[in-house]
KEMAR-578251 format. One line per field, with one value per residue (C-alpha): x, y, z; residue number from 0. Coordinates in steps of 0.1 Angstrom, whole numbers, plus 5000, padded with zeros to 4 digits. Each point is the difference from the previous one (the first is absolute). Layout:
<zamis>
x: (X,...)
y: (Y,...)
z: (Z,...)
nr: (NUM,...)
</zamis>
This chain:
<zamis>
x: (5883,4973,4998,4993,5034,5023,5006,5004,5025,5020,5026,5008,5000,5024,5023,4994,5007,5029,5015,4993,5019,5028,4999,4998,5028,5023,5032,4997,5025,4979,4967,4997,4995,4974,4984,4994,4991,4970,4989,4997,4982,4975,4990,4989,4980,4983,4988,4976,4967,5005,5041,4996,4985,5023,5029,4984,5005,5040,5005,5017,5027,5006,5005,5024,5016,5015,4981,4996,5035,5021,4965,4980,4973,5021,4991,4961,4996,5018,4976,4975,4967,4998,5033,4981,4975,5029,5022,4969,4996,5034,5021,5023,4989,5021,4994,4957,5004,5023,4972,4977,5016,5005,4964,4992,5030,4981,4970,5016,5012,4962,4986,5027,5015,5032,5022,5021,5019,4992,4966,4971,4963,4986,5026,4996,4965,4996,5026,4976,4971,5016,5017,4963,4990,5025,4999,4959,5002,5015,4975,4970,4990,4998,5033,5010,5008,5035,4997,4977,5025,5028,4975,5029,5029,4978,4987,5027,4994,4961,4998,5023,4984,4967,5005,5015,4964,4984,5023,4997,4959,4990,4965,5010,5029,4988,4982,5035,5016,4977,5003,5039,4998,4981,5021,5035,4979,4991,5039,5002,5034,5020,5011,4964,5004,4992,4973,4990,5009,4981,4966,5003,5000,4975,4978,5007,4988,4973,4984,5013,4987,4987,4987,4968,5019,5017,4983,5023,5011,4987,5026,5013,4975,5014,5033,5001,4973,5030,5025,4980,4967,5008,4968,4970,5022,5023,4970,5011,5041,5000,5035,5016,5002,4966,4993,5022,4979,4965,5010,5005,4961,4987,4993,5004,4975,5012,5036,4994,4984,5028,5023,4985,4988,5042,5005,4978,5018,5031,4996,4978,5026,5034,5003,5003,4983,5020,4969,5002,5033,4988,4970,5027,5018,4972,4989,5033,4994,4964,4983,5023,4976,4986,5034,4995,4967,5024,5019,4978,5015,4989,5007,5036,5009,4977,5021,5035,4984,4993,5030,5021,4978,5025,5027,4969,4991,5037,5005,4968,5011,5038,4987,4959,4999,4979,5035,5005,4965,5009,5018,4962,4996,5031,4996,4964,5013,5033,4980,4977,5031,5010,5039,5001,4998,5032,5026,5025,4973,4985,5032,5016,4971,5004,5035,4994,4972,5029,5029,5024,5002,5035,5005,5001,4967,4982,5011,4985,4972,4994,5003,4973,4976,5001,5008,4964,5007,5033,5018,5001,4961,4999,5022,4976,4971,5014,5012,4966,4989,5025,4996,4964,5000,5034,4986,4994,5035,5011,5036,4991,5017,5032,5017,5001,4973,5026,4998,4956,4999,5020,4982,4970,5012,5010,4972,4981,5017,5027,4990,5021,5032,4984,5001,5036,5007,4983,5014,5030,4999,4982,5021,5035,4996,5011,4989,5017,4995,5021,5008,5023,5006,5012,4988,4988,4995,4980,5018,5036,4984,4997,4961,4984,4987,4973,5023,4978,4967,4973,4972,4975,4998,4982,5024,5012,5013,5011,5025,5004,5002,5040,5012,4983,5009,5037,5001,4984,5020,5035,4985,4994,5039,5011,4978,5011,5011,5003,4972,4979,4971,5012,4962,5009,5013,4995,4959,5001,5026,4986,4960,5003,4997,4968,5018,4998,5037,4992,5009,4986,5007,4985,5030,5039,5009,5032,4979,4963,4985,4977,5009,4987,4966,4978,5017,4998,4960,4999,5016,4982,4966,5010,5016,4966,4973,4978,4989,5032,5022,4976,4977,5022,4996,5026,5014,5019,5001,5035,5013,4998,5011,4978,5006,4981,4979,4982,4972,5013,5017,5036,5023,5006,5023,5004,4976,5001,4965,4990,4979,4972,4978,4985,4964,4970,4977,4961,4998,5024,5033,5031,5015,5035,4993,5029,5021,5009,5019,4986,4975,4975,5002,4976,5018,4992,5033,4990,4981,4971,5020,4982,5010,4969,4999,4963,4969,5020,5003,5032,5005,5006,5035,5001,5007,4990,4997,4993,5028,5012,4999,5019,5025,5002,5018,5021,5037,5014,4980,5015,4982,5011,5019,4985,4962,4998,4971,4998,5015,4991,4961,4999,4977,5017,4973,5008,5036,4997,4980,5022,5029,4979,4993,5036,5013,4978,5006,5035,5016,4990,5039,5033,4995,5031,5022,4990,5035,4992,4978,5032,5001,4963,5013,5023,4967,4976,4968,5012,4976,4990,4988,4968,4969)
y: (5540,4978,4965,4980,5012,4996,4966,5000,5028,4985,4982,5028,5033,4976,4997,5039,5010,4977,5017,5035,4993,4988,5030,5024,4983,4994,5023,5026,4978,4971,5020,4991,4963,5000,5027,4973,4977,5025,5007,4966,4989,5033,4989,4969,5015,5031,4977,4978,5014,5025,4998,5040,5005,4986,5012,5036,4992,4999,5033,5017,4975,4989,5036,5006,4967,5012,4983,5030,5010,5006,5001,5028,4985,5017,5031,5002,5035,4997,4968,5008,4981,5005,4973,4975,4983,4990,4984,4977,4991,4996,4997,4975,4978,5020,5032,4994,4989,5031,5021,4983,5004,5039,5002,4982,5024,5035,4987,4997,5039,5011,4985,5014,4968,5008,5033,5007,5038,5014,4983,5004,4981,5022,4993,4966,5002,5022,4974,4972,5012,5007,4966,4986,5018,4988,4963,4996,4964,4987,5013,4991,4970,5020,4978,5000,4971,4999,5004,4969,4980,5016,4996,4983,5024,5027,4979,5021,5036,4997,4986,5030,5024,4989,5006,5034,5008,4986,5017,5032,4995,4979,5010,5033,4998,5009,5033,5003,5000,5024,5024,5001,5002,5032,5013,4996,5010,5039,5000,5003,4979,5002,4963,4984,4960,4986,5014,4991,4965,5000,5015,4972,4971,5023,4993,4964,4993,5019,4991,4965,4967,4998,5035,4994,4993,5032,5032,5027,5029,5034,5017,4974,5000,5042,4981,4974,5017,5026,4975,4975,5020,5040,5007,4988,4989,4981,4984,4958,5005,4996,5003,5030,4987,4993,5033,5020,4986,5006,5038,5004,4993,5025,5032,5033,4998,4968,5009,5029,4976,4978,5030,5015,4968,4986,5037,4995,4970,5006,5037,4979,4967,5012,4970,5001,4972,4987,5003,5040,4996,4988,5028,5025,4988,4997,5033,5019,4990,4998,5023,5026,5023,4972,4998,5026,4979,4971,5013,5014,5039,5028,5036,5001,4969,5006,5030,4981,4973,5027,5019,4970,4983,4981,4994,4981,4981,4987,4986,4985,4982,4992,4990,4989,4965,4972,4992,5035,5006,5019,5027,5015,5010,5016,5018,5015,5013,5015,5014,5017,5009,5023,4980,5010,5035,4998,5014,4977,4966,5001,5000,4975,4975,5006,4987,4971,4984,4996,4992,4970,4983,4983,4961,5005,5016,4979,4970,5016,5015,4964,4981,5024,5003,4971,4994,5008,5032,5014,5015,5041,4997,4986,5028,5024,4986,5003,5034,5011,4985,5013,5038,5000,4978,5012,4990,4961,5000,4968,4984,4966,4976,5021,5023,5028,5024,5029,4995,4992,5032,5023,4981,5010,5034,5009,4988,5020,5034,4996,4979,5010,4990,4964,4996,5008,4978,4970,5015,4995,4964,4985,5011,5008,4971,5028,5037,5029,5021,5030,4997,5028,5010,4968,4979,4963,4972,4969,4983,5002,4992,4962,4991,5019,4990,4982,4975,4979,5016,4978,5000,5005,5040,5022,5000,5036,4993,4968,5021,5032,4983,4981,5030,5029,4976,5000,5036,5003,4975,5021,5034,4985,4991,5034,5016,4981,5017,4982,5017,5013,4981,5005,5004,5040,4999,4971,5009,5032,4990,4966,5010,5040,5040,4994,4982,5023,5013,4999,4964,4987,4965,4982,4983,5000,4986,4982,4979,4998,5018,5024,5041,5032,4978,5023,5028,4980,4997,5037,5008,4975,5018,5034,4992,4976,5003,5022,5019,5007,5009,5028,4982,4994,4967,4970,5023,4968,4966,4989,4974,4984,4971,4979,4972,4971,4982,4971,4993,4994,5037,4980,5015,4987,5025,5032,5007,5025,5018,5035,5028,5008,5022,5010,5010,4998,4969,4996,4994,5031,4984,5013,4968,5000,4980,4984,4973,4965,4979,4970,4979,5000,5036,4989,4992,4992,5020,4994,5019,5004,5016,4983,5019,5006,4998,5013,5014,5034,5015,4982,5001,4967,4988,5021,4991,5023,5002,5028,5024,4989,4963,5005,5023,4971,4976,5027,5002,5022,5028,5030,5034,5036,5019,5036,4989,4986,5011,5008,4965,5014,4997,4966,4981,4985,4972,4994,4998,4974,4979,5000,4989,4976,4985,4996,4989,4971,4989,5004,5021,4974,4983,5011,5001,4990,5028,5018,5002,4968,5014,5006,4963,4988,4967,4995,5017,4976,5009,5023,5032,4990,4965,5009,4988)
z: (9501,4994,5022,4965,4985,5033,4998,4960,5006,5031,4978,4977,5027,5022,4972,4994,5036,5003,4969,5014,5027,4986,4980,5029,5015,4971,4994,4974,4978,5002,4996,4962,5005,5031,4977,4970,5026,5012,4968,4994,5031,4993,4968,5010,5030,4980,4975,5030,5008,5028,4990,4992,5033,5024,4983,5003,5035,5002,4970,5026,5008,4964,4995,5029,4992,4965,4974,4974,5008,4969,4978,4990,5022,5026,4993,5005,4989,4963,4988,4976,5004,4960,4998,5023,4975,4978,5030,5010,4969,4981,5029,5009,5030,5030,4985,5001,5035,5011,4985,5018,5035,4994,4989,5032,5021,4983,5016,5032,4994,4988,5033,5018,5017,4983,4994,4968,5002,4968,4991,5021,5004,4979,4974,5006,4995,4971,4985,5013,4981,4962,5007,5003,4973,4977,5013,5005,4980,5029,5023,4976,4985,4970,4982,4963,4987,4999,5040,5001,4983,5024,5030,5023,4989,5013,5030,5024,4983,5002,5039,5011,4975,5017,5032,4999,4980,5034,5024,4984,4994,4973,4997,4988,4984,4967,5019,5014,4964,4986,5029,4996,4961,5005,5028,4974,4973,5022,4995,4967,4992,4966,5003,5002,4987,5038,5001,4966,5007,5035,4980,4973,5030,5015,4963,5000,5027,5003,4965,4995,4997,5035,5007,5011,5033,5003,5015,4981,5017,4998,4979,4979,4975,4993,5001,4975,4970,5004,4986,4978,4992,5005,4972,4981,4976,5020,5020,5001,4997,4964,4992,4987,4965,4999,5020,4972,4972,5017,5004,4961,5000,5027,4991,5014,5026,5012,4999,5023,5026,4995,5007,5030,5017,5001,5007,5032,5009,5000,5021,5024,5009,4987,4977,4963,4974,4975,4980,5006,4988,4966,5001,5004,4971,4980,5004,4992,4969,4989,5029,5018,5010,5023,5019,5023,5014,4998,5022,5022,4996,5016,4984,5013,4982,4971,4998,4998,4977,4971,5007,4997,4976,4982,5023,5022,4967,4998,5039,4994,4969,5014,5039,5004,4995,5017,5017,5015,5004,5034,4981,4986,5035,5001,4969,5013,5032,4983,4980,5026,5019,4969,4997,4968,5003,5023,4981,4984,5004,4966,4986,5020,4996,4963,5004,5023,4978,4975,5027,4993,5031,5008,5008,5036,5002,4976,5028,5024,4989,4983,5037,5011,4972,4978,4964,4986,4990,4993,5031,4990,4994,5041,5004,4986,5014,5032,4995,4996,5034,5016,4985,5006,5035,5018,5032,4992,4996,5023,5010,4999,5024,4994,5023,4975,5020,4992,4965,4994,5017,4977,4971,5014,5009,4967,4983,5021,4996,4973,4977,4973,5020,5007,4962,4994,5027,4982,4966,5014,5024,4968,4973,5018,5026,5023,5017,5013,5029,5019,5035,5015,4966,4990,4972,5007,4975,5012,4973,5018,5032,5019,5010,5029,5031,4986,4980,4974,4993,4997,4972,5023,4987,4974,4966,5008,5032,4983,4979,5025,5037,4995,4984,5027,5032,4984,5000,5033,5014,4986,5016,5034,4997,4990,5025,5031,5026,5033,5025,4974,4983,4956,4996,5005,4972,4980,5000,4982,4972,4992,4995,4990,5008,5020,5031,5026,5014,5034,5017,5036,5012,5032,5008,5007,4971,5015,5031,4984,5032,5004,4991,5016,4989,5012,4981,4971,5002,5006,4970,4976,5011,5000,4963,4986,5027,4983,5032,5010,4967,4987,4984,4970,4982,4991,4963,4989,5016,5022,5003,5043,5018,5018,5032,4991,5027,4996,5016,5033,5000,4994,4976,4972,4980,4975,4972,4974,4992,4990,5014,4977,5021,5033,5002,5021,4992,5002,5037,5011,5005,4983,4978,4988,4964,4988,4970,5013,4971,5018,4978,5033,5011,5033,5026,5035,5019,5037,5028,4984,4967,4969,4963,4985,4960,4993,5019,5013,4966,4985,4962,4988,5009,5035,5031,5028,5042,5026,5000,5036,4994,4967,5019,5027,4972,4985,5002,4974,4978,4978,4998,4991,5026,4994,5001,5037,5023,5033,5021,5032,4990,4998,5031,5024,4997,4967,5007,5029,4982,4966,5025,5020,4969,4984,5034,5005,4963,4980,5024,5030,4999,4984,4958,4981,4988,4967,4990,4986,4978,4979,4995,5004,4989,5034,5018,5021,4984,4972,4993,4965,5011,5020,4980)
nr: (0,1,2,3,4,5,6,7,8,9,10,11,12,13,14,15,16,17,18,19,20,21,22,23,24,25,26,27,28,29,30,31,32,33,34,35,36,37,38,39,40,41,42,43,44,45,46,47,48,49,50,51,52,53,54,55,56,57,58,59,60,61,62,63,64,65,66,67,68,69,70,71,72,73,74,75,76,77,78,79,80,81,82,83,84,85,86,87,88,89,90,91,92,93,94,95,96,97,98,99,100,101,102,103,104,105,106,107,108,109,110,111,112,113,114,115,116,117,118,119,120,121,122,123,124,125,126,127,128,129,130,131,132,133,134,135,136,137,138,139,140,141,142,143,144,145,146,147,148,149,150,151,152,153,154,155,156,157,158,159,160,161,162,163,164,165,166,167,168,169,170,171,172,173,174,175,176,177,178,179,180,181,182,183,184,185,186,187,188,189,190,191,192,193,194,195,196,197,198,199,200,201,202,203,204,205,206,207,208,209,210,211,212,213,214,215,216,217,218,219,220,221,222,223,224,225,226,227,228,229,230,231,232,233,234,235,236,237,238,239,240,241,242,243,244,245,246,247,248,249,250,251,252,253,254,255,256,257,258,259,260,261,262,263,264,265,266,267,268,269,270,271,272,273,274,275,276,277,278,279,280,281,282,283,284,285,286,287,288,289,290,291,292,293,294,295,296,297,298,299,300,301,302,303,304,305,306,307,308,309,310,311,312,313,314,315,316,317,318,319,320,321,322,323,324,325,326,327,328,329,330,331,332,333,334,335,336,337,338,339,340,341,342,343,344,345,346,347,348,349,350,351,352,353,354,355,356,357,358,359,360,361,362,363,364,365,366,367,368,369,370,371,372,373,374,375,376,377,378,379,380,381,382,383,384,385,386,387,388,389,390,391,392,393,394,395,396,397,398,399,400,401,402,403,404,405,406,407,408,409,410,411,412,413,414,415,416,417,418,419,420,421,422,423,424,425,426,427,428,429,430,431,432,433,434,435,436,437,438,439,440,441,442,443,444,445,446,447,448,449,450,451,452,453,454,455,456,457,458,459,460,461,462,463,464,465,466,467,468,469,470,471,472,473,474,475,476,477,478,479,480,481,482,483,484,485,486,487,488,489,490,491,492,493,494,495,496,497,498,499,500,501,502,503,504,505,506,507,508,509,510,511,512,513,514,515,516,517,518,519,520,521,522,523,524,525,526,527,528,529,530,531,532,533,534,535,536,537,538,539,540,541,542,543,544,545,546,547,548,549,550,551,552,553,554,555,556,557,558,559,560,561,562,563,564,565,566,567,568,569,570,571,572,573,574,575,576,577,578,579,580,581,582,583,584,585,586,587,588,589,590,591,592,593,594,595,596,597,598,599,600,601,602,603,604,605,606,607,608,609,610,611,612,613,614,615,616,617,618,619,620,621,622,623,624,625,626,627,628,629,630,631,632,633,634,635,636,637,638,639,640,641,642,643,644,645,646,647,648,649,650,651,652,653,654,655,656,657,658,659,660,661,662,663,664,665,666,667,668,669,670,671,672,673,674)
</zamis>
C-alpha cells in the first residue's frame, strides 16, 4: 500500500479491523449483527483511494470470520460472473459491498493466498477474467453517461474493480480477454450469451470514443466482425432491419458472397450473427439453393438438406430468428451429422415444431430465454443446438452432471429417444422410464438432488434436466444396496443398451478407501488401452466416474463424464478423449494433470489426457465382460505410476463414503456439483 494513501486510510482500516475482530470473536448467534457492522465499516474503507488494496490484505480472515455465511457469496464456485454487473450497479448498498469483498476474497484464491475446497485458482481466475470482461467500464475511463451522473454510487465498485485489473495484469487484460474468449470458443458450448456479452464489451471498448488509445488484440478483430459485421453486407452494424431491406437489392452474385462469407464465419469462431439469422430467413424464401453455402455444407449435409428439403424449410421458418441466432449453427452441424436420417427424428421434429408446451414449461423456458420470442420457438432453437452439438451440452452452476450427460448421450447416439423425452417433459410436464421393470413417472416424484434448477442452462435441459434428475434421483433409491455403489445398476437403465454390463469400482463403497487399486488399473487397460485389448476401439461411449482434483491434487468430489474414445495422438501417446458437462472442460487436476480441450486432436466439445493420467483420476468405469484382453500384459511401469499418481492426489486421505451417493444432497461435495 502506497505511503500517500496510509494515513488517509488509517481512520477507516482501524474501524475495519476493529470490526473484524469482533466478528471473529463473536458467537455464532450474535454473528448477524457484527456482520452488518463489517459491512458497514468496509464500505466506507473500499470507497478511499487504496481502500481496495488494504482490504485485499485481510480476505482471508473476513472469509474465515463468517461474513458470506448464510449468502450465496458463500459458495464461490456457484456465482456467476454474468450476475455481477447488475449487483454493482442495481444493488442495494450491503449487497455491492459483499460483492466487492468476494471479488477481492477470489483474488486471494487466484493468487493462491487463500484455499476454497471446491473452487480452485484457476477457477478463480478464469472467473476473474469474464468478470473483467463484463465489467471493463469500471476499469476504463470509457463511462456512459448515466455512470458519469452515478460517478459516486460507483465510486466503491470501480476502486475494487480496478485493482483486481492491476493485480491480475492490467496492461493486458484485454489480450487476456481475447485469449480466453477463443479458448471457450474451441469448446464449442450450446449456451453461448457470456461470451456474447464479453465480445460486445470486447467491441466497445475497442472501437469507442477513445480508441486511439487502445492497442486491440490480435484475435478480437475475427471476434467481433463475427457478431456485428460477419459480411460485405453487414460491414458498419447496420441493424438487421436495415440489413433485411439492403438484401432485397443484391443480386445473385452478391447474395452468394453474403452466404459463404457468414458461412465462413461462423465455421471459423463458433458464433452466429443475428444478421445470418435474417439472411437465413431471407433465403428460405426467395433463394434456397443458396442455403447450402449459407450454411457452409459439405456433401454429407448437402445430402440431408435435399432429402429433407422441406422439413429444413419449416425449422428454419418456426426457430431462426435474430433472437436464436445460435440455433443456425446448430442446424448446419445436425445437418452434417445426418440426424435426420436417424430413424424416427424426422418425424418427431415434425411433431415438436407444432408441440403445445404446458404452463410449467413455458415458466421456465421463459426465465431462461426471455419473452422476445415465444417459448416453444427457444425450445426448437435449442433443440437444434443440441441435436447437432451434443457435446456443448453444459450443467450450468447446478449439480445435475448425471443428467447433461444422458442429454448429451442421447443426442449423440439416440436421438430419436431425446425427442420423446422433450415430447413428453414439454407437453406432459412429466417422462417415463423403466427401472427393474418398473415404470417411473417424474411427475409423481419430489425434486432430485439438485433441488431448484437455475436458468443458467440451454432451453432443453431447461425443460428435461428437473424431470431426468427426478428419475435418477428415484433409481438410485431403488437401487441401494448397502456395500454396493447403485451406479451398477442405475448407469445402464438410466442412459441405454450401450452401457457396458461389466462394473469395476476403485473403492469400498462402504469406507471410501482404496480397492484392489492396482487390479482396478489393470483391468481398465486391458478393457480400453488399445495395445492391450486387441486393438479394438471404444464401439459406443460409457458412461465413468472421475475423482476431481484441483490444482493442488486435493479432492474435491464425483463427477459424471463419458468415454468417447481412445486413440493414439500426433506425437505417439495413446489419449483417452472424453465428455465433461462442465461449461470449462480444461481443468488443471494436480501433479502435472492439465485436461487439454484442443491441439491433440479433440473434436470440438472434447476433453482428453494421456491414458495413464486419465486412469490416475478415475474411480468407477463400465465395459463389456466378454471383450477383456490380456491383464497380465500391462507394464508394471505403467501401473506404478497410475497408482503413484492417484495416491498422491484423491486417494492421499480417507474419501467420504459413496453410499452417500444415494443422497448427494446429505454428501459433502456431492458428485453432480463439480464444475
Amino acid at each position: 500500500m502506497t505511503n500517500i494513501h496510509t494515513e488517509e486510510l488509517a481512520p477507516s482500516l482501524a474501524r475495519f479491523e476493529a470490526a473484524l475482530e469482533r466478528l471473529e470473536q463473536a458467537p455464532p448467534f450474535a454473528k448477524s449483527n457484527h456482520r452488518s457492522r463489517l459491512l458497514d465499516t468496509a464500505e466506507r474503507l473500499l470507497r478511499k483511494p487504496g481502500g481496495a488494496e488494504a482490504a485485499y490484505q485481510y480476505a482471508e480472515r473476513f472469509d474465515a470470520a463468517g461474513v458470506f455465511e448464510g449468502s450465496d457469496w458463500n459458495f464461490p464456485a456457484r456465482l456467476q460472473a454474468g450476475l455481477v454487473p447488475r449487483t454493482l450497479a442495481e444493488g442495494e448498498r450491503w449487497i455491492v459491498t459483499l460483492e466487492c469483498l468476494s471479488q477481492l476474497r477470489i483474488l486471494a484464491i487466484s493468487e493462491r493466498k487463500l484455499t476454497r475446497i471446491g473452487f480452485s485458482a484457476e477457477q478463480a481466475g478464469h472467473f476473474l477474467k469474464e468478470l473483467l470482461a463484463l465489467t471493463l467500464e469500471y476499469v476504463f475511463d470509457h463511462q456512459t453517461e448515466a455512470a458519469r451522473v452515478s460517478a459516486a454510487a460507483t465510486q466503491l465498485p470501480r476502486n475494487v474493480v480496478r485493482f483486481v485489473a492491476d493485480v491480475i495484469g492490467y496492461d493486458t487484460l484485454l489480450e487476456q480477454l481475447v485469449e480466453e474468449i477463443w479458448r471457450l470458443l474451441r469448446q464449442r458450448p450450446i449456451r453461448i450469451e457470456p461470451i456474447k456479452m464479453m465480445i460486445t464489451k470486447l467491441a466497445i471498448y475497442c472501437y469507442g470514443d477513445q480508441r486511439e488509445n487502445i492497442i486491440i488484440p490480435a484475435g478480437a478483430e475475427r471476434l467481433i466482425s463475427s457478431l456485428f459485421s460477419p459480411s460485405p453486407a453487414s460491414v458498419g452494424d447496420p441493424g438487421t432491419s436495415f440489413y433485411a431491406e439492403r438484401l432485397t437489392t443484391l443480386d445473385s452474385q452478391a447474395l452468394g458472397e453474403e452466404a459463404g462469407a457468414c458461412a465462413r464465419s461462423m465455421h471459423d469462431t463458433g458464433l452466429v450473427s443475428a444478421y445470418h439469422a435474417v439472411l437465413i430467413r431471407y433465403l428460405v424464401k426467395e433463394n434456397p439453393e443458396l442455403l447450402i453455402s449459407a450454411l457452409g455444407l459439405s456433401s454429407t449435409g448437402t445430402d440431408s438438406l435435399l432429402t429433407y428439403r422441406d422439413l429444413v424449410h419449416a425449422l428454419i421458418e418456426k426457430a431462426v430468428y435474430p433472437e436464436t441466432n445460435q440455433s443456425v449453427l446448430g442446424l448446419s452441424s445436425m445437418l452434417e451429422r445426418a440426424v435426420l436420417h436417424f430413424p424416427g427424428v424426422a418425424s418427431s421434429l415434425w411433431r415438436q415444431i407444432n408441440l403445445p408446451l404446458t404452463p410449467a414449461t413455458q415458466t421456465r423456458l421463459i426465465a431462461s430465454c426471455g419473452s422476445e420470442q415465444p417459448p416453444d420457438v427457444y425450445l426448437l432453437a435449442g433443440l437444434l443446438s443440441m441435436l447437432g452439438q451434443p457435446l456443448g451440452v453444459g450443467q450450468g452452476d447446478n449439480p445435475t452432471c448425471q443428467s447433461a450427460r444422458a442429454l448429451s448421450w442421447w443426442a449423440c447416439s439416440d436421438p430419436d429417444y431425446l425427442l420423446q423425452l422433450l415430447a413428453w417433459a414439454g407437453r406432459d410436464d412429466g417422462i417415463l422410464m423403466t427401472f427393474r421393470g418398473q415404470q417411473i413417472s417424474s411427475a409423481f416424484l419430489p425434486a432430485g438432488a439438485s433441488g431448484q434448477v437455475g436458468s443458467d442452462l440451454d432451453p432443453v435441459s431447461m425443460v428435461l434436466v428437473p424431470h431426468l434428475d427426478r428419475v435418477y434421483a428415484e433409481m438410485c433409491r431403488l437401487a441401494h444396496k448397502a456395500g454396493e455403489d447403485p451406479h451398477l445398476h442405475v448407469n445402464p437403465e438410466f442412459h441405454g443398451w450401450q452401457v457396458g454390463r461389466g462394473f469395476a469400482i476403485a473403492v469400498d463403497v462402504i469406507h471410501g478407501n482404496l480397492h484392489k487399486y492396482e487390479e482396478f488399473i489393470r483391468l481398465f487397460y486391458a478393457c480400453y488401452h488399445t495395445s492391450y485389448n486387441g486393438g479394438n476401439p471404444v464401439i459406443h461411449p460409457q458412461p465413468v466416474g472421475l475423482a476431481v482434483t484441483d490444482s493442488l491434487a486435493r479432492f474435491v468430489g464425483w463427477h459424471a463424464i463419458t468415454l468417447l474414445r481412445v486413440t493414439i495422438d500426433q506425437t505417439g501417446e495413446t489419449r483417452v478423449y472424453f465428455f465433461n458437462p462442465n461449461n470449462d472442460s480444461g481443468q488443471d487436476l494436480g501433479n502435472d494433470v492439465v485436461v487439454s480441450t484442443n491441439g491433440f486432436g479433440e473434436v470440438y466439445g472434447e476433453s482428453s489426457l494421456p491414458i495413464a493420467e486419465f486412469t490416475s483420476r478415475l474411480y468407477l468405469f463400465h465395459y463389456d465382460p466378454l471383450e477383456v484382453g490380456n491383464q497380465t500384459q500391462i507394464p508394471p511401469q505403467d501401473i506404478q505410476l497410475i497408482t503413484k499418481l492417484g495416491k498422491e492426489s484423491w486417494a492421499a486421505k480417507k474419501i467420504p463414503a459413496l453410499d452417500d451417493l444415494v443422497a448427494p444432497t446429505q454428501h459433502p461435495v456431492p458428485p453432480q456439483q463439480i464444475k
